[in-house]
DRENBADO-733025 format. One record per residue (C-alpha): residue in three letters; x negated, y negated, z. Coordinates in steps of 0.25 Angstrom, whole numbers, padded with zeros to 4 digits, always signed. Each point is the difference from the previous one (the first is absolute). Layout:
<atoms>
AlaXYZ
...
</atoms>
This chain:
<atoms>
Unk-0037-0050-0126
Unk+0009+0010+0011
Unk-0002-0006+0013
Unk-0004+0010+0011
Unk+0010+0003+0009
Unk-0009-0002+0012
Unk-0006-0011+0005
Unk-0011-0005+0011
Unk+0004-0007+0013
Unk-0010-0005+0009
Unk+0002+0004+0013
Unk-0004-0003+0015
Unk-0005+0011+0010
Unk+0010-0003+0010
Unk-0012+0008+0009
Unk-0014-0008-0004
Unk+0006-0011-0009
Unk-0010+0005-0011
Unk+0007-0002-0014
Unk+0001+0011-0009
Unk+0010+0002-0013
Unk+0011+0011-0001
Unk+0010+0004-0015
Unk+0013-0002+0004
Unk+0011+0003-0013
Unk+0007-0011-0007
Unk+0016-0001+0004
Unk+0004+0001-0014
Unk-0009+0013-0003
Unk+0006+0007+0014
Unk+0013+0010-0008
Unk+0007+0007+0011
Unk+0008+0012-0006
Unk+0008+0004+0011
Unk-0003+0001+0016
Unk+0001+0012+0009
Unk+0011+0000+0013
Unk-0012-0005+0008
Unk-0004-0010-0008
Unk-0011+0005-0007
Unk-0002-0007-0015
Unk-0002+0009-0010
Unk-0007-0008-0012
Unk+0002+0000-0016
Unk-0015-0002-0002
Unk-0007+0009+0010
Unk-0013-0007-0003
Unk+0005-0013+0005
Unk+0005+0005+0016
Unk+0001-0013+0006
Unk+0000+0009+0014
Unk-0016+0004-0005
Unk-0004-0016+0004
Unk+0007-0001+0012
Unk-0010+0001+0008
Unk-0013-0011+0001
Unk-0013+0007+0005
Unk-0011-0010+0003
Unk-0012+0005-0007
Unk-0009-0008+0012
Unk+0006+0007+0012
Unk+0011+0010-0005
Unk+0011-0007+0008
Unk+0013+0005-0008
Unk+0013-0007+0001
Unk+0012-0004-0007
Unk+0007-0014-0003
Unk+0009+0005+0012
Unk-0010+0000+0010
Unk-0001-0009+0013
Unk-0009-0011+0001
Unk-0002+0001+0014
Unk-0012+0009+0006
Unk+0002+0005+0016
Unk-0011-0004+0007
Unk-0009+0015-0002
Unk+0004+0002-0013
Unk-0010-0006-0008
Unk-0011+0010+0008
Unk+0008+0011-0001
Unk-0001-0003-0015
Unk-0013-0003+0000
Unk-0004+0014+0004
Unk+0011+0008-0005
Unk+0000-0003-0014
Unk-0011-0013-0002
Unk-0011+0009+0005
Unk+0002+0013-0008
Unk+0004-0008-0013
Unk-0010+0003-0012
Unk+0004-0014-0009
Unk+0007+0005-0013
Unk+0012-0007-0007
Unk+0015+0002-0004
Unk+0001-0011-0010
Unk+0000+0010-0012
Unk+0012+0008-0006
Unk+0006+0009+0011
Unk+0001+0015-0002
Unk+0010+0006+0010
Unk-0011+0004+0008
Unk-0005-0013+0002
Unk+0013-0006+0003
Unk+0001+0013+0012
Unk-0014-0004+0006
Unk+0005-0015+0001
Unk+0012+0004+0006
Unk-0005+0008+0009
Unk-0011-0012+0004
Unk+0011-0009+0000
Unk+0008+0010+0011
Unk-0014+0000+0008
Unk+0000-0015+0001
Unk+0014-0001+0004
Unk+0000+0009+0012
Unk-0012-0004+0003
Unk+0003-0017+0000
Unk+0014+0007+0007
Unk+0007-0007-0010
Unk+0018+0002+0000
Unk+0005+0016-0001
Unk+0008-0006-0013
Unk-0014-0004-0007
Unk-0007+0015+0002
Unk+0013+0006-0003
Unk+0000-0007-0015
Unk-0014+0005-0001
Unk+0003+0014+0006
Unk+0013+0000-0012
Unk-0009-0004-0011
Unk-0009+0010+0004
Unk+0010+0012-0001
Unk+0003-0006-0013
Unk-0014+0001-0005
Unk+0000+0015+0004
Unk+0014+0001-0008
Unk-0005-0006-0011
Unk-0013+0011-0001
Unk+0011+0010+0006
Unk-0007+0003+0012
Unk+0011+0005+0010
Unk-0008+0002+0011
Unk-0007-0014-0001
Unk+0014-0007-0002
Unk+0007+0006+0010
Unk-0011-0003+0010
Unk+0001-0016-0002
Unk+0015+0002-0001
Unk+0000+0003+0015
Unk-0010-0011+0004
Unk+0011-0008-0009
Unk+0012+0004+0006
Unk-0006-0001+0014
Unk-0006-0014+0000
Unk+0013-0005-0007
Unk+0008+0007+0013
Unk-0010-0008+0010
Unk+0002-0014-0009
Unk+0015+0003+0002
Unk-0001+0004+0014
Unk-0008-0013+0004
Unk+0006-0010-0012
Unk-0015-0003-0004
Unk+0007-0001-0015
Unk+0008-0014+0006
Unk-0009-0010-0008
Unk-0003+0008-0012
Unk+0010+0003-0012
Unk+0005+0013+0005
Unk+0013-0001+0007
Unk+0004+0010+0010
Unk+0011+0007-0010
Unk-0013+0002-0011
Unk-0008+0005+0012
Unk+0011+0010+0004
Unk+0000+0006-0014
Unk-0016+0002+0000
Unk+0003+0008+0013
Unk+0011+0007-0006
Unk-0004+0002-0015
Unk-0015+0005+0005
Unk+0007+0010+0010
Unk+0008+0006-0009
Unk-0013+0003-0010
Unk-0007+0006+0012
Unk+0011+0009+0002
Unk+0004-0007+0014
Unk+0014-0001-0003
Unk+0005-0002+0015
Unk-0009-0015-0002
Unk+0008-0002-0014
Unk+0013+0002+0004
Unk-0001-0008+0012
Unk-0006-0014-0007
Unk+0008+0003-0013
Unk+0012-0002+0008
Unk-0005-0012+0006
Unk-0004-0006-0013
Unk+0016+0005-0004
Unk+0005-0006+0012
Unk-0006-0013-0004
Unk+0007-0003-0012
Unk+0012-0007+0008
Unk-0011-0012+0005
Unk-0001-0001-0017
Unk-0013-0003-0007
Unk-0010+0011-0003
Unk+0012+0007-0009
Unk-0010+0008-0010
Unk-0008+0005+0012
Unk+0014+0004+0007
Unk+0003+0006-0015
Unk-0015+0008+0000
Unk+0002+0004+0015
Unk+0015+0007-0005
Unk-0007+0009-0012
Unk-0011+0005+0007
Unk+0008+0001+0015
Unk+0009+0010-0012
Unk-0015+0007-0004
Unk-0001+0002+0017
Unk+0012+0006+0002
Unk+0000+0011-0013
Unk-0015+0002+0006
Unk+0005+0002+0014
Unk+0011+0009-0004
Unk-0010+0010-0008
Unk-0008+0000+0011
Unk+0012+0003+0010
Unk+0004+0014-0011
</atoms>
């Protein structure tokens, strides 16, 4: 009997502490083929996307959230939930196979909840990312480019502020979000400046492939800027 590469996992609602079960993909059925210069996996089986399960949407309250998520709720918050999404949500569930466009409206959910519960610049840039690769993966250039920007901006705030500190990005990988997503929005002044720092930071040691990556594409920037100068 094949074993289905997807399996339930029972999940508490951070937000109303109701149960509710979400698919999540087996390890061993997750095949990475390649992955893009901003991270993005591109998958051998696009049936099985890991990225589509993500995301857990409580089907009692519609609070969405992802493992990396904070505990904590500001005083507030809860209310401000309450009425901002609680209120309006019609009950339905995400437990089910995930198309690509269900995976967009969970991500998009999720994003609401995060600015909403104010949670760290480096959690709504993640979501912000993994949105523009939805969009990339249906070819939507508009789409993608708009979450590119929220991306690229909320990485520079986690940078500017350090609220990546506790979380397992380190300031040379938060330099090369900035850096990479500036140059794919065309803003090769930002991609220039934190390649270079991302360069620079080869003599502290550690990091080396992201010193490598940053070395290729700061390349790509520089032909790119060049054509733009002629």
């Amino acid at each position: 009997m094949e074993i289905s590469p997807f399996y339930e996992k029972s999940i508490e609602c951070m937000h109303c502490k109701k149960s509710f079960t979400s698919l999540k993909v087996r390890t061993k059925s997750i095949k990475i083929e390649h992955t893009e210069s901003d991270f993005q996996p591109i998958y051998a089986d696009q049936h099985v996307n890991a990225l589509y399960y993500n995301v857990f949407v409580c089907q009692h309250c519609g609070f969405s959230f992802t493992e990396d998520f904070n505990k904590y709720f500001a005083p507030g918050v809860k209310e401000h939930l309450n009425t901002q999404i609680c209120e309006k949500w019609i009950p339905h569930s995400f437990k089910t196979e995930r198309t690509v466009f269900d995976a967009i409206q969970a991500f998009k959910l999720a994003f609401l909840c995060a600015t909403i519960k104010k949670e760290k610049y480096v959690i709504t840039s993640g979501l912000a990312l993994r949105l523009a690769w939805l969009y990339r993966s249906l070819n939507n250039y508009n789409q993608e480019i708009r979450f590119l920007k929220i991306a690229r901006d909320h990485y520079m705030e986690s940078f500017s502020n350090g609220d990546y500190s506790s979380t397992q990005m380190s300031d040379v990988r938060v330099m090369y979000m900035v850096a990479e997503l500036s140059r794919r929005l065309e803003d090769y002044e930002n991609a220039t400046r934190f390649f270079s720092r991302v360069i620079e930071n080869q003599r502290v040691g550690g990091e080396a492939k992201l010193v490598d990556m940053a070395k290729e594409q700061w390349e790509l920037v520089r032909a790119a800027r060049e054509q733009v100068a002629h």
